[in-house]
N, C-alpha and C positions, 0 to 999 in steps of 0.2 A: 610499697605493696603492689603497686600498679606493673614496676619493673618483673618483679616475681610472678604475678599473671602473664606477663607478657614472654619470661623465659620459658614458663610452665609452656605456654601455646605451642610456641617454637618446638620444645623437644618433642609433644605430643604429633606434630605436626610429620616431624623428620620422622619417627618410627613408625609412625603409619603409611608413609609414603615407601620408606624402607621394606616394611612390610608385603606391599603391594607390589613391591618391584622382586620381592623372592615368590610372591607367590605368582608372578603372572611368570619366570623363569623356570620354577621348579617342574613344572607339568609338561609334556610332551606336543608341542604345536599340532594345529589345526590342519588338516589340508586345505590349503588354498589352490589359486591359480597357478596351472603349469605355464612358463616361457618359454619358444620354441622359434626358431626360425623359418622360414618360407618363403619360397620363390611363387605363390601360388598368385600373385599379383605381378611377376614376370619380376620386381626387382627382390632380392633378400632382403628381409625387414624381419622384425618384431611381431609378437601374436604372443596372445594367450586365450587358456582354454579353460576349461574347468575338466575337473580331474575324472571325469567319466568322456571327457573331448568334446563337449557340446561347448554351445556361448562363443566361440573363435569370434576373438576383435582384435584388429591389426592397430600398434599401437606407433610404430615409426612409419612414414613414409615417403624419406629420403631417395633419392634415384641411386643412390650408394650404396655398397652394401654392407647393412647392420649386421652383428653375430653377436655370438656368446652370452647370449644374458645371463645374470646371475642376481637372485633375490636377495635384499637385506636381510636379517635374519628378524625383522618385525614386520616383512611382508611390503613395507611400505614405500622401497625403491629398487630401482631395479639398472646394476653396473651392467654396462655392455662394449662393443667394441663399433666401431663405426671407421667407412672410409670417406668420409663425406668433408672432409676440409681436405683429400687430396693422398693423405696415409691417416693407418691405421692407430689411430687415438682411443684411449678411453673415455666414456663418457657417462652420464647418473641422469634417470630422469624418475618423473616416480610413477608409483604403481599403474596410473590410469592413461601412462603416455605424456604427460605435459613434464613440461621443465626442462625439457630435455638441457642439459649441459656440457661442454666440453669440458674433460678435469686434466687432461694430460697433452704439451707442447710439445711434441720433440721430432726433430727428423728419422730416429729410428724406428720402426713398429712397437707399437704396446697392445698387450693382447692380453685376455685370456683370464679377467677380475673376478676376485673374491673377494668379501667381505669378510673383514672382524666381527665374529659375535656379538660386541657391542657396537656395531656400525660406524665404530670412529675410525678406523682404516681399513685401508682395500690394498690387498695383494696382488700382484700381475706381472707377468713377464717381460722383457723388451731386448730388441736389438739396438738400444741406443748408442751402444759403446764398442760395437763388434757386428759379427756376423751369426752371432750365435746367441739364443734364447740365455737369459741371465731374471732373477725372482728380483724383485725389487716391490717396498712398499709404502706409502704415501697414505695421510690422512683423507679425509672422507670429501673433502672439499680441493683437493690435488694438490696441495700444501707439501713441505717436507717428504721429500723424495729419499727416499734410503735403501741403497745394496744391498741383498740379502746374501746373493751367493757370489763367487768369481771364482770362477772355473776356466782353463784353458782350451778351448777348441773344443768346446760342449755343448748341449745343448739340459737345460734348466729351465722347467717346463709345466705349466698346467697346475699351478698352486690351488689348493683348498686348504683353508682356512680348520683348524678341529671348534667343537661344541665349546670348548673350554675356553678357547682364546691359548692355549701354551703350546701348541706344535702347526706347524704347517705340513701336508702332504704334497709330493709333488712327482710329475715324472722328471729322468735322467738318465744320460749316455753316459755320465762320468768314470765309472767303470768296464761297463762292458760296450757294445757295441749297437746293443741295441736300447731301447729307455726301459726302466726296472722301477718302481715304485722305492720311493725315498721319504725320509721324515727327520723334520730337523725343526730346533725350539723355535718360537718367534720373529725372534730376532737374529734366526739364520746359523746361529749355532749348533753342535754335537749332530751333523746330519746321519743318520741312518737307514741304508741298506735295507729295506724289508722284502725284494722278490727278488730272484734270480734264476733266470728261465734261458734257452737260446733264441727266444724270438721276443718279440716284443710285449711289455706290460705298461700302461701309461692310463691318463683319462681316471685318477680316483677321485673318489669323493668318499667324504667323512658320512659313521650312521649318527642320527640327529643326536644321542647318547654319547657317541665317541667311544664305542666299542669295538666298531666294524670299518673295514675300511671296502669298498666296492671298488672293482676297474674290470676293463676291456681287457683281455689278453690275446695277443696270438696266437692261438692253438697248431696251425701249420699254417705255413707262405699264403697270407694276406687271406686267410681267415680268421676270425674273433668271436671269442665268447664270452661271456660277462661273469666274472667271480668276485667271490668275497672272499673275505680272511678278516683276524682278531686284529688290532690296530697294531699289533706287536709284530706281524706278519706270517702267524703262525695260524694251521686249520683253514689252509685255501678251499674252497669249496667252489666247484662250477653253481652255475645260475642256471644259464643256458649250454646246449647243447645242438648246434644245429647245423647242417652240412650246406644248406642253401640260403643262407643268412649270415649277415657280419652287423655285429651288436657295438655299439659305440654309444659314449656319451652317459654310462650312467649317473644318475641321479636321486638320491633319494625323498621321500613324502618325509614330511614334517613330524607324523607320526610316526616314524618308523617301519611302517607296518609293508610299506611297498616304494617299487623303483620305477623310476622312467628313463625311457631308454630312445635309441633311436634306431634305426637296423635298415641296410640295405640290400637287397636280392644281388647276390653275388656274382650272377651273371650279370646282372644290369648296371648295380653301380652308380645311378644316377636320380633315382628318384627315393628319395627317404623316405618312412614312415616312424612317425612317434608311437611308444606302445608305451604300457605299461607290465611290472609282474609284482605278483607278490614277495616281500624279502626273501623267501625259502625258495623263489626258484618260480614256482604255481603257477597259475592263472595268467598268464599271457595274454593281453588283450590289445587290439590295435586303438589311438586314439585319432589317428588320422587316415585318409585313404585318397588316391587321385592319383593324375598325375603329377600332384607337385612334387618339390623335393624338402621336406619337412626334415629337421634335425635340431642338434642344440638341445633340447629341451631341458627344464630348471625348472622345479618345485617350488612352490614359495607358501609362506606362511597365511595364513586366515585371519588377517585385522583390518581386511575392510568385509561391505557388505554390495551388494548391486540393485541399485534403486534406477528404475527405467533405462538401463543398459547402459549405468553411469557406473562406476566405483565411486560410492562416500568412504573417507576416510574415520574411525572410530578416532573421538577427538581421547585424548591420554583426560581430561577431566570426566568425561563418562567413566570409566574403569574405577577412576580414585574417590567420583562421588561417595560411596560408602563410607569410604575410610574415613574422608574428609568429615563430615558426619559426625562420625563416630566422636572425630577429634574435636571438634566446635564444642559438639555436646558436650566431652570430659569436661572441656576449659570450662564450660560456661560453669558447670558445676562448682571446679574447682574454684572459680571466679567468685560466686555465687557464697561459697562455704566462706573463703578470705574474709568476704566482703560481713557477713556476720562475725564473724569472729574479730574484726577490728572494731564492729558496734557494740558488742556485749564484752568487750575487756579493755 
């Protein structure tokens, strides 16, 4: 009897946790903190903001220069690239700056990390084997290192990871001459072709659903505007539209609902600005302003909170208490019911 209470628990246990792991998936993320790089401390480093651009706290402060951050998709770490052991490695620290880690050894450059939806592996580029960008992808902890593409005298570029876990988007020269927005499964198979312009298309990023895909285009010689199109690459749509601005880097909110971008005065050239717009294009807003040179920027998820200008992490036993609960209570019941019914028969 005792056994059968005790398997009763177990499976109670599993489908409520099961439970809770579709219902904290199924809904559309939180806006959290934007990632963004800056020079505005003289070296490039790490910063985050809050998504109206207040709060800015610098979170590396290596004499090297840090780039590319990119959020886990539970908000909770954050892959970047670093020159700080001498080349370009990737590296994972978590949300509030600590931890920092090195994940990737190699003499060639690694650049330019995504995460797996499930946080177990991260996508990135590298020259370790040539002179030319090639996708390659490794577990979460820098383990198991795997090819994605091998292309001759190309360049294979700027991966993001989709909402689903089954495609990667990425730019590439492999056809034309300039890089064109590509998608291909996984594990690097059936790549496909989705823009074909004479100037350059690169820089996408998945919409948090996996419907939309965002990038930078060329629109004439080393101007850029920012568009979207359906994941399939059809129904291009400008974003922006702007004669004295070049739009790079976007990014989209958790919600879906808006992009972050980074944009620099085309005369100038040299000093960035973070904005934000709304998905449809709208509301243009700047998040950053000075002289620094502010770029990169990465949205990330809402599962911590800020207590005295700290980030606490939400512990995963907060969220399941209910459930947990729930399930005690079934058992005890059930427990409770066994336990007469072996006294009265």
């Amino acid at each position: 009897m005792k056994k059968l209470q005790l398997i009763t628990m177990l499976i109670l246990c599993a489908l409520a946790i099961s439970m809770a792991k579709v219902t904290l998936a199924a809904f559309p993320g939180t806006n959290g903190m934007i990632a963004f790089i800056s020079d505005r401390d003289d070296d490039h480093n790490i910063y985050v903001m809050n998504p109206d651009g207040s709060g800015v706290r610098r979170l590396t402060t290596d004499p090297a220069d840090d780039n590319h951050p990119s959020w886990s998709a539970d908000g909770s770490k954050i892959v970047f690239t670093s020159k700080r052991d001498g080349n370009e490695e990737i590296y994972v620290m978590n949300a509030d700056g600590s931890g920092q880690t090195r994940l990737t050894n190699d003499a060639g450059r690694d650049h330019m990390a995504s995460w797996s939806p499930d946080g177990t592996k991260i996508v990135f580029c590298s020259m370790r084997y040539d002179s030319y960008w090639q996708i390659y992808v490794m577990d979460a902890d820098g383990s198991n290192v795997q090819r994605l593409t091998d292309t001759d005298s190309t360049d294979e570029a700027q991966p993001r990871w989709s909402p689903d876990g089954s495609k990667i988007v990425f730019a590439s020269n492999r056809d034309l001459n300039e890089y064109q927005i590509y998608v291909m499964d996984y594990d690097g198979q059936n790549p496909l072709r989705l823009t074909s312009t004479n100037l350059e298309d690169f820089q996408p990023d998945w919409s948090p659903n996996g419907s939309k895909i965002v990038f930078s285009r060329e629109v004439v010689s080393d101007y850029f505007d920012l568009f979207v199109m359906d994941a399939d690459g059809t129904n291009e749509t400008p974003l922006t539209n702007t004669e004295a601005e070049n739009e790079y880097r976007p990014a989209w909110s958790p919600d879906g609902t808006a992009i972050t971008f980074c944009y620099y005065i085309a005369e100038d050239g040299e000093n960035g600005v973070v904005a934000v717009i709304n998905a449809d294009g709208s509301g243009w807003t700047d998040l950053t302003s000075g002289a620094a040179d502010d770029w990169n920027s990465n949205w990330g998820t809402y599962t911590a909170h800020a207590v005295g200008g700290e980030i606490i992490s939400i512990d995963i036993l907060q969220l399941l208490t209910p459930y947990l609960i729930t399930v005690f209570a079934a058992a005890g019941a059930i427990g409770a019911g066994l336990g007469y019914l072996r006294r009265k028969y």
